[in-house]
C-alpha positions in Angstrom: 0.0 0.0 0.0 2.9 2.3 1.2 4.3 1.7 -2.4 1.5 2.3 -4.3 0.8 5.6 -2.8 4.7 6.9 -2.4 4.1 9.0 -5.4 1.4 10.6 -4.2 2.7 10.9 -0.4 6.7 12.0 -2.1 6.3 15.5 -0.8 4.4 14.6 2.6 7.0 11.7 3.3 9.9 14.2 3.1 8.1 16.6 5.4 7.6 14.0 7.8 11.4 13.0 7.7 12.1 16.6 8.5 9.9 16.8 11.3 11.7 13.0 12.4 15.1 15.1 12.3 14.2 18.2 13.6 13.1 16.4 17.0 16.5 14.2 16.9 14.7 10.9 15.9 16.1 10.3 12.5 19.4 10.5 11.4 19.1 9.7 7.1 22.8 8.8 6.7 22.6 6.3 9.0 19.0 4.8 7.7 20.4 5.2 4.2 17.1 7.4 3.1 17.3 10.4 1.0 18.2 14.3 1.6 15.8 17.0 1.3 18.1 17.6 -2.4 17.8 13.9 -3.4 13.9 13.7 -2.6 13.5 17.1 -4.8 15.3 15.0 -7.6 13.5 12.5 -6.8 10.2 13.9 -7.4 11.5 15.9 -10.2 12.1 12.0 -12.2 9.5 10.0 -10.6 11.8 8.0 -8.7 9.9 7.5 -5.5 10.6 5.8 -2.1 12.0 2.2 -2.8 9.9 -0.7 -0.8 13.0 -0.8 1.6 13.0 2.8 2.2 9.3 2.8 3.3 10.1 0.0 5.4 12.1 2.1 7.4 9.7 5.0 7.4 7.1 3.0 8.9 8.9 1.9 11.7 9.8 5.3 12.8 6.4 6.4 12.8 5.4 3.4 14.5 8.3 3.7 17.3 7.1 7.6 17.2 3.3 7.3 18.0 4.3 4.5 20.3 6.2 6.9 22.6 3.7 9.5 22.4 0.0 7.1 22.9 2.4 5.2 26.2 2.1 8.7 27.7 -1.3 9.4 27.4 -4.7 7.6 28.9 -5.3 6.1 26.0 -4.0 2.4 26.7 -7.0 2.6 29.5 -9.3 3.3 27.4 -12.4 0.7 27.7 -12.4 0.7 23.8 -9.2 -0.5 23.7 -9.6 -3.4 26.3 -10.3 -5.9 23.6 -6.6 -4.9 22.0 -5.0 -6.5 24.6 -6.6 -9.8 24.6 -6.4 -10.0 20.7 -2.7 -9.9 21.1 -2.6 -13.5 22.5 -3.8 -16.6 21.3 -7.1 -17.7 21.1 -6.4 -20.8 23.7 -4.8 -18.3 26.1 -7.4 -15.9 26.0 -10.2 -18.5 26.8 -8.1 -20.2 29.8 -6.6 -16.9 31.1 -8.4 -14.1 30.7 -8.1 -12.6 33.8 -4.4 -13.2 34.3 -4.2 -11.1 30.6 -6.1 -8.4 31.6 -3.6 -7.7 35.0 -0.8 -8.2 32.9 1.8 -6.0 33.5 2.8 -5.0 30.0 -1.1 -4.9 29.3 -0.1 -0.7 28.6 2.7 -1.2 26.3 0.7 -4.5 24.3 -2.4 -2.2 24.1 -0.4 0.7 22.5 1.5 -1.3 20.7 -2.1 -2.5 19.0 -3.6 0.4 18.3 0.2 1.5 16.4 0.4 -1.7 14.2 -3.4 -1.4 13.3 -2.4 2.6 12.4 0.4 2.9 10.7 -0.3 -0.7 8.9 -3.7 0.6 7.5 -3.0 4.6 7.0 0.3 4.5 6.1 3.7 6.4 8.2 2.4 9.8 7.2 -1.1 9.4 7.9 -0.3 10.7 12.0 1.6 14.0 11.0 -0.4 14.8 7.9 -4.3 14.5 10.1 -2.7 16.4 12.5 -1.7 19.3 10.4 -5.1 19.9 9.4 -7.1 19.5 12.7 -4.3 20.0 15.3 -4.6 16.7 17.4 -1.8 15.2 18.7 -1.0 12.0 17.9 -3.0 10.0 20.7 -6.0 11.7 19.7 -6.0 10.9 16.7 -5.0 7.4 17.3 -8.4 7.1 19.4 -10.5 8.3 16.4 -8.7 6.0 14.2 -9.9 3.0 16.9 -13.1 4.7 17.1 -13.8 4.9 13.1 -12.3 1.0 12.7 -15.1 -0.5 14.8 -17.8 1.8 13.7 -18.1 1.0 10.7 -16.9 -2.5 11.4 -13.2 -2.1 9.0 -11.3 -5.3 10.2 -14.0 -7.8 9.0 -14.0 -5.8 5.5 -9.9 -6.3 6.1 -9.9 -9.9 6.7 -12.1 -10.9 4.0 -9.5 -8.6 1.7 -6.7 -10.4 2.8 -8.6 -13.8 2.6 -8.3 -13.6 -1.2 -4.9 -14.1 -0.9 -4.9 -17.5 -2.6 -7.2 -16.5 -5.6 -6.7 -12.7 -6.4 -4.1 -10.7 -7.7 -2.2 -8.2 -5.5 -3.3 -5.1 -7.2 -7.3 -5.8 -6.4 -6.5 -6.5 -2.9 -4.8 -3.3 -2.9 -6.6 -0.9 -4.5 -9.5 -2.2 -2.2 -7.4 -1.2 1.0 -6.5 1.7 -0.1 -9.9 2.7 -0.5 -10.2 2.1 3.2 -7.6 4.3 3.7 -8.8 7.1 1.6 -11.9 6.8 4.1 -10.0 6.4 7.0 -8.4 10.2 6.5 -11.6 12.0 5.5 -13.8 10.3 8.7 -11.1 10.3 11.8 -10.7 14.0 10.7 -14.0 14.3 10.8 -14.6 13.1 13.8 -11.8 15.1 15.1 -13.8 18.6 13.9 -17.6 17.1 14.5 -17.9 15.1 17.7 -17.2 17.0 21.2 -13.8 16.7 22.6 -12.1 14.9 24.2 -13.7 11.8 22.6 -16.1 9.3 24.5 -14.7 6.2 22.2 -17.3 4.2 23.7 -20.2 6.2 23.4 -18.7 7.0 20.3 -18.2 4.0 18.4 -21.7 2.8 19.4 -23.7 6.1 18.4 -21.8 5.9 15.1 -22.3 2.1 14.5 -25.7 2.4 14.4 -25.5 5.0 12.4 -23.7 3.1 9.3 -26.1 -0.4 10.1 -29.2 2.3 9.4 -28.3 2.8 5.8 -27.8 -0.9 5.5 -27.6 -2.2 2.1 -27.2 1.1 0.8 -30.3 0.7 -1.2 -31.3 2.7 -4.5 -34.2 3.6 -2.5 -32.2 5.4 0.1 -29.1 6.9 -1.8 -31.2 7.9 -5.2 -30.5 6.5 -8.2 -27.6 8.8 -8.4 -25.2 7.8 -6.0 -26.4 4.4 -6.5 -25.2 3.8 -9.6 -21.7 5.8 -8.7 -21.2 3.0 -6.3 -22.3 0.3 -8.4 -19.8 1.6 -10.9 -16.7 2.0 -8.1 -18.1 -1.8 -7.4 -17.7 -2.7 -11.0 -13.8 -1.1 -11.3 -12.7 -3.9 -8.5 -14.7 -6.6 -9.7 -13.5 -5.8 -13.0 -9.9 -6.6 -11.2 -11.0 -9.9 -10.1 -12.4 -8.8 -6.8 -16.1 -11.0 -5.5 -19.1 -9.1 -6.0 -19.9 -8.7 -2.1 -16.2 -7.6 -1.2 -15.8 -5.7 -4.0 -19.6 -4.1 -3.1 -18.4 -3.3 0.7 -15.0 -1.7 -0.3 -17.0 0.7 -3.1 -19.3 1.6 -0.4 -17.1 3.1 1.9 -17.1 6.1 0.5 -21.0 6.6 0.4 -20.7 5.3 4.2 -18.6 8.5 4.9 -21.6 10.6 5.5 -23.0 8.4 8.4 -21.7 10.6 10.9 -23.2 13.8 9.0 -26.5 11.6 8.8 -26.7 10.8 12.7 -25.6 14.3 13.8 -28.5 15.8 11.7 -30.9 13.6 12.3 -30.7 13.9 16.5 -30.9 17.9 16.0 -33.6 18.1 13.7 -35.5 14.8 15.8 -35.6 12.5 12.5 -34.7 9.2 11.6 -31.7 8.3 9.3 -33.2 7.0 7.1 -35.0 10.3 6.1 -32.1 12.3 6.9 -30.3 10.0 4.1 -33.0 10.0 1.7 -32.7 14.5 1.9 -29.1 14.2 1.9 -28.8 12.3 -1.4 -31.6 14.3 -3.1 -29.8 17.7 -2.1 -26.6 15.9 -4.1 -28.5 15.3 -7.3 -30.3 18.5 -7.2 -26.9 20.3 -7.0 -24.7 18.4 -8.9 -22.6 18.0 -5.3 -21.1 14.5 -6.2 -19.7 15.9 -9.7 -18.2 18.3 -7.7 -16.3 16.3 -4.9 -15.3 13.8 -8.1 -13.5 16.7 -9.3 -12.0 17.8 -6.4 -10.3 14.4 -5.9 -8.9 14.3 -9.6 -6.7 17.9 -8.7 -3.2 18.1 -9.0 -1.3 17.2 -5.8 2.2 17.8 -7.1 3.8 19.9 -4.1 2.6 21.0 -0.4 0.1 23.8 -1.8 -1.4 22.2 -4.9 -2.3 19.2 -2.1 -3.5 21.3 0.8 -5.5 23.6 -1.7 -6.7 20.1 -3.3 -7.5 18.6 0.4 -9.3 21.6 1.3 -11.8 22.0 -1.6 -13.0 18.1 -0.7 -13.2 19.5 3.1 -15.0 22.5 2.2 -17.6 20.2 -0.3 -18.4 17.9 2.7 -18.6 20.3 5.0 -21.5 22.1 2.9 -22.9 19.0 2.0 -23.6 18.8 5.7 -24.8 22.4 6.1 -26.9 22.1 3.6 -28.8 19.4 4.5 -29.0 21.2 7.9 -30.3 23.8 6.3 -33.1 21.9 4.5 -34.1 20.2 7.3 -34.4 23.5 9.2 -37.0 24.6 6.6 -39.2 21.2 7.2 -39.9 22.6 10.8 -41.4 20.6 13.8 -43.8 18.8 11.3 -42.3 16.0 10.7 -42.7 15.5 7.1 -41.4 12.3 6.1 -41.1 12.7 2.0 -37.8 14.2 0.6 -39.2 15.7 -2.4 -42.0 17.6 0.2 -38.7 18.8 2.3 -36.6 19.6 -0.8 -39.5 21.9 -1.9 -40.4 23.6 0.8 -36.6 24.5 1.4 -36.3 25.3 -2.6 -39.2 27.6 -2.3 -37.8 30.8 -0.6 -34.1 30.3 -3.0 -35.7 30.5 -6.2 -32.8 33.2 -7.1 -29.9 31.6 -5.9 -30.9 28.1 -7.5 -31.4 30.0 -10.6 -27.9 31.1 -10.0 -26.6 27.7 -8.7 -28.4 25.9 -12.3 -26.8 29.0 -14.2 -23.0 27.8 -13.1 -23.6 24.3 -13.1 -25.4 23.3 -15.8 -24.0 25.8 -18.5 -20.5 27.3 -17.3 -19.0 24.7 -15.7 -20.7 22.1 -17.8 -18.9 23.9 -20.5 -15.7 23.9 -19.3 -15.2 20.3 -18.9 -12.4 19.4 -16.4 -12.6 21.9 -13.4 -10.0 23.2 -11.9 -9.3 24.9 -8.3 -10.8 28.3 -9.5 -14.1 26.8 -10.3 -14.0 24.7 -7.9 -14.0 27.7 -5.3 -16.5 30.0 -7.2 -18.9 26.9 -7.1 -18.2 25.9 -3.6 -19.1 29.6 -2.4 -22.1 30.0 -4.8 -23.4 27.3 -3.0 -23.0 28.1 0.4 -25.2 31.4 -0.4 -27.9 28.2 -0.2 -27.3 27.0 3.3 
């Protein structure tokens, strides 16, 4: 996985050397790694991090968040209790439960856990780059990663991956898990700007699991025939690599599962189910041409710091008014309840007759003109929108 993205992560790997050196905890020469003048080269050819190199990179980040979650409370946490009995064998476990739990390493095996299951997953920048966009440290955000996993259930979507070892080719099972990693940035940040601080993991991890098991199957029904056939197509790309149906199905889902947390938060404020809240939240999308949008936002250059923060923060800004807006549309429903999203998409509609005229002006002729967007229209479209919310 670490291989497959190094292109993309060149620029944020060599950051996150620097910030290894500046603190004393890397010295190159001795690891054999690149300079800050060879990874410029680098970059400049297309010669990214060998498989070796990145072995070594993920260990330092590994020993790094190590150091840093042993000094915090997270090893107590009670979401993390099952960590340390997953570290020992299942005949252990079920004769000496008890005599695990008082362990006297049962800190450093929990910690050591929640690092593996990390860095494995996300990848060695994953820590540095989630915290220079929300400003967690690295325990925090190591309990939102735990938190995300079991919500939406990741390590039984993980085994079955890795179960097709026998019978699919590498680059399937890949492309699947890093899918899950792609999710696994956008939701623990997320949750690291969303849910109240610091985080109730239990609480947490329950309110948002039965969040994701409300939309289910992801039905047409529920997403709109919109977003369904987006996922049936993301489905199609992995089966098309030799992926099953069912895994392939659960990996392309992912990222319509993103939204769960949006879905729960707005449907406990306004005091509906999530099953309307979804059915509003898709129907806004297709109304405004929102998923054409955040497609486009993941297809900008990344080549450089900027180009990828700019990139990074159009996708934030696209969720984020996603959110809003369906806030905002079920603000206009009121306390009557009304149960049909075309009812609710109408009566919010009603009162922005203007700035949907403007909205279907951009959308459907300008930048339907333009063909590929780019950053500039990206933002224009972003803020014409939020003149909706």
């Amino acid at each position: 996985m670490a291989e497959e993205l190094a292109g993309e992560e060149h620029d944020r790997l060599e950051r996150f050397m620097r910030a290894l050196e500046r603190r004393g905890r890397l010295d190159r020469a001795v690891e054999f790694l690149p300079d800050s003048a060879a990874m410029r080269t680098r970059a400049q050819n297309r010669q990214y991090l060998t498989r070796p190199e990145l072995c070594v990179l993920l260990s330092y980040a590994k020993i790094d968040l190590n150091d840093e979650i042993l000094h915090s409370d997270l090893p107590d946490d009670p979401l993390l209790e099952g960590e340390l009995l997953l570290y020992f064998p299942t005949a252990l476990r079920e004769k000496h439960e008890p005599a695990i739990r008082a362990h006297r390493l049962r800190r450093e095996i929990t910690a050591l856990q929640v690092v593996n299951s990390l860095i494995n997953r996300c990848g060695p920048s994953f820590v540095r780059n989630v915290s220079a966009r929300t400003s967690a440290p690295g325990a925090v955000i190591a309990r939102a990663f735990a938190v995300v996993r079991d919500a939406w259930k990741l390590r039984d979507l993980w085994r079955d991956i890795e179960a097709l070892d026998p019978a699919l080719k590498a680059e399937a099972q890949i492309r699947m898990l890093v899918a899950s990693q792609r999710f696994l940035t956008r939701v623990v940040q997320w949750a690291l700007r969303r849910l109240p601080q610091p985080l109730d993991a239990v609480a947490a991890t329950e309110q948002l699991g039965t969040a994701v098991a409300a939309l289910g199957e992801l039905p047409a029904g529920l997403i709109g025939d919109a977003e369904s056939a987006a996922l049936t197509e993301r489905a199609a790309a992995f089966e098309a690599m030799g992926a099953p149906t069912g895994v392939a199905r659960r990996a392309a889902a992912l990222e319509t599962l993103a939204a769960a947390g949006d879905l729960m938060q707005a449907a406990r404020a306004n005091g509906v189910s999530i099953e309307m809240a979804a059915r509003l939240y898709f129907r806004l999308s297709e109304r405004l041409s929102l998923a054409g949008l955040a497609t486009a936002a993941q297809k900008l250059p990344r080549d450089g710091q900027w180009p990828t923060q700019a990139a990074l923060a159009v996708q934030d800004e696209i969720a984020t008014l996603h959110a809003d807006l369906l806030a905002s549309a079920l603000g206009a429903v009121g306390a009557e309840g009304v149960s049909d999203p075309d009812v609710a998409l109408a009566r919010w509609s009603e009162p922005r007759k203007l700035a949907l005229d403007r909205v279907d002006r951009l959308m459907k002729e300008e930048l339907a003109a333009a063909g590929a967007l780019d950053l500039a229209m990206l933002s224009v479209a972003t803020a014409e929108l939020r003149t909706l919310v």
